[in-house]
Every structure is written in structure tokens, then in C-alpha cells.
C-alpha positions, 0 to 999 in steps of 0.5 A: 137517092133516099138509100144513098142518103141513108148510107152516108149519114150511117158513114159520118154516124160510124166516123164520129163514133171512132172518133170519140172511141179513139180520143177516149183511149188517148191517156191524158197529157198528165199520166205518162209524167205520173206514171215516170214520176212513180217510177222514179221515187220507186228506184230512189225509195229501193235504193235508199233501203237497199244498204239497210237490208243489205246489213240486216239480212247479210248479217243473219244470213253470215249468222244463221248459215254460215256460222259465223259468232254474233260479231263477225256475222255483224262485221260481214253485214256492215261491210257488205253495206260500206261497199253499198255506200260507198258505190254510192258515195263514188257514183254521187262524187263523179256526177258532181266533180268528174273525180272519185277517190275511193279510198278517201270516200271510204275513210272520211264518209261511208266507214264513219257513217256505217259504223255510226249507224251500227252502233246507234242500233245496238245501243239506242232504244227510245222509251217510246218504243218500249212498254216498260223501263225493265223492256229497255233495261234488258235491251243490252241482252238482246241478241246483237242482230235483233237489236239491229233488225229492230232499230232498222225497222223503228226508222220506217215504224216508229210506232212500235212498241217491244211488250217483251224480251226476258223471261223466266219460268216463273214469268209463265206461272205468273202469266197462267201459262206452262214453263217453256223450257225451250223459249227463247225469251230466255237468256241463251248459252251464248249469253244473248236472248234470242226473242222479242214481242211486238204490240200488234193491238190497236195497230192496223193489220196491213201494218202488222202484215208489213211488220212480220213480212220485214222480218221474214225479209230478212231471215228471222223467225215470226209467229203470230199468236196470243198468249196473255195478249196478241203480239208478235213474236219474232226470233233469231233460231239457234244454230 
């Protein structure tokens, strides 16, 4: 009788404990809800960068492997990004009308907006994202597909800061350092500077590490190094 009492109370004992190991591994009512809700605001934050990547990378790719000049690379990049848009535009316009004119979103919407945007990238620098007013003076002969790298990411970091475009050999002397007759921080054949220097000081590495990997993201050059201060250097090769 002792033995069959023993018994039991190790059952209800082994019971309870499968209980509790069960309700442990049930998730709280709320997570499945964060989990969805993360997913979500993932695909929206994708597909709001998506037409900004398109631009960039498809015009350094039409640029770097294709041969096409500086304009025409920028040309095919925005139009891959009007069709970005545009599918968009459609999508969003069928949800709230049950209509789509495409034609009529090209022309009054995703075409003003695209070229907008190019051109605020091309033209626009803050001053808080230069270290000096000769910095924005020399943005004009910044290679036209790097002014546009640099504006997209500045919407994401507007706490970057361009050390350095132009350069001449003097410059070198000045700084201690040999002439660099292949340095792309001079202004090249087709009349562009092909480089440009980041502040990476006082910025925190996970930052710096997000910084270069947009930029290799995209197809341009990155090199992390010293010189007179440690900075970024990002560049678009010569063909």
C-alpha cells in the first residue's frame, strides 16, 4: 500500500513537472504580434530603400561595366527607379481607386519626383556635411555619380562630414606626405574628381562599418586608412 502510495505521488510529481515545462515554452501572447510587427516594418523599410539603391547602384554598374559616359549611366539608373516608382505609384493608386493609369502617374508623379531628387543630389550640399567652404566649392567637380552616392546616404547620416575632395601635388607636400601621381583626388580626363574623404573620428565604428559597407553596396571603391587623419576614402575607378 506504501509502494502504491509512493508511486502515485511520484506520477502527479512527474505531471506537474510537464506542466510547468510545457507552459514554459508556450511564447507569451504578445510576441508572435512583435514578431509579425518587425516583419513588417522590415519589408516597408526594404522597399522604401529599394528605389534609392536601384538608382545608385544601377547607375555605377551601367558606368563601371557597361561603358556608358556619366550622364547616360545616371539616365539608365534614374529610369530603372521611375519603373521602381512608378510599379509603386500603380500598386498604391489601385488599392485606393480600383484604377491605374500609368501614363498619367508617369507623367504628373514618379518623373517630377525622380528627376527632383536627381537633381537636389547633384547640386545640393549642406555645409554641415563639409568641413570647409572650399569642400563645397569643389562639389561641382565631384564626379556626378559620387555626388549622388553621397546625397542618398547623407538622407540615412546626416552626420557625415566630407574632409576632402580636390588635390594637387602640392597638397601632398603640404600634408608630409610623397605626390601621388595616380590619385584620384585629382581632377581626371573626363574633367570629374574621382574621390572623396569621410570623417570616420569621433563617429562610432559600427557607424564607420555601415558607412563603407553602403558604399561597397553599391560598386564603389573603399579603403580605410590614415594618412594625415583617419578618414574613408571612397572612390569611383577609372574605366
Amino acid at each position: 500500500m506504501a509502494i502504491r502510495t509512493l508511486k502515485l505521488a511520484a506520477l502527479r510529481e512527474w505531471e506537474r513537472l510537464e506542466a510547468r515545462i510545457a507552459a514554459g515554452g508556450t511564447l507569451p501572447p504578445w510576441r508572435p504580434l512583435a514578431r509579425r510587427g518587425l516583419a513588417v516594418a522590415g519589408k516597408f523599410t526594404a522597399l522604401a530603400l529599394l528605389p534609392f539603391f536601384v538608382l545608385v547602384r544601377g547607375s555605377v554598374f551601367l558606368y563601371s561595366h557597361r561603358g556608358a559616359g556619366p550622364w547616360l549611366a545616371l539616365a539608365g539608373g534614374a529610369g530603372c527607379t521611375l519603373v521602381v516608382v512608378t510599379t509603386y505609384a500603380a500598386w498604391l493608386s489601385h488599392r485606393l481607386t480600383g484604377r491605374v493609369n500609368v501614363l498619367s502617374l508617369t507623367r504628373r508623379v514618379t518623373l517630377p519626383l525622380v528627376l527632383a531628387y536627381c537633381g537636389y543630389a547633384l547640386i545640393y550640399l549642406s555645409s554641415g556635411n563639409a568641413k570647409s567652404d572650399q569642400v563645397r566649392a569643389y562639389y561641382g567637380s565631384l564626379h556626378p555619380l559620387l555626388r549622388v552616392a553621397l546625397s542618398t546616404w547623407i538622407l540615412v547620416d546626416k552626420d557625415i562630414l566630407i574632409t576632402d575632395l580636390a588635390r594637387r601635388p602640392a597638397d601632398y607636400a603640404a600634408m608630409g606626405m610623397r605626390p601621388n601621381d595616380g590619385s584620384l583626388h585629382y581632377v581626371q580626363a573626363d574633367g570629374y574628381i574621382h574621390a572623396v574623404d569621410l570623417r570616420t573620428g569621433g563617429r562610432s565604428g559600427v557607424k564607420n562599418r555601415l558607412v563603407q559597407l553602403y558604399f561597397w553596396s553599391v560598386g564603389l571603391g573603399t579603403l580605410r586608412h590614415v594618412g594625415t587623419a583617419d578618414h574613408l576614402h571612397v572612390e569611383l575607378p577609372l574605366r
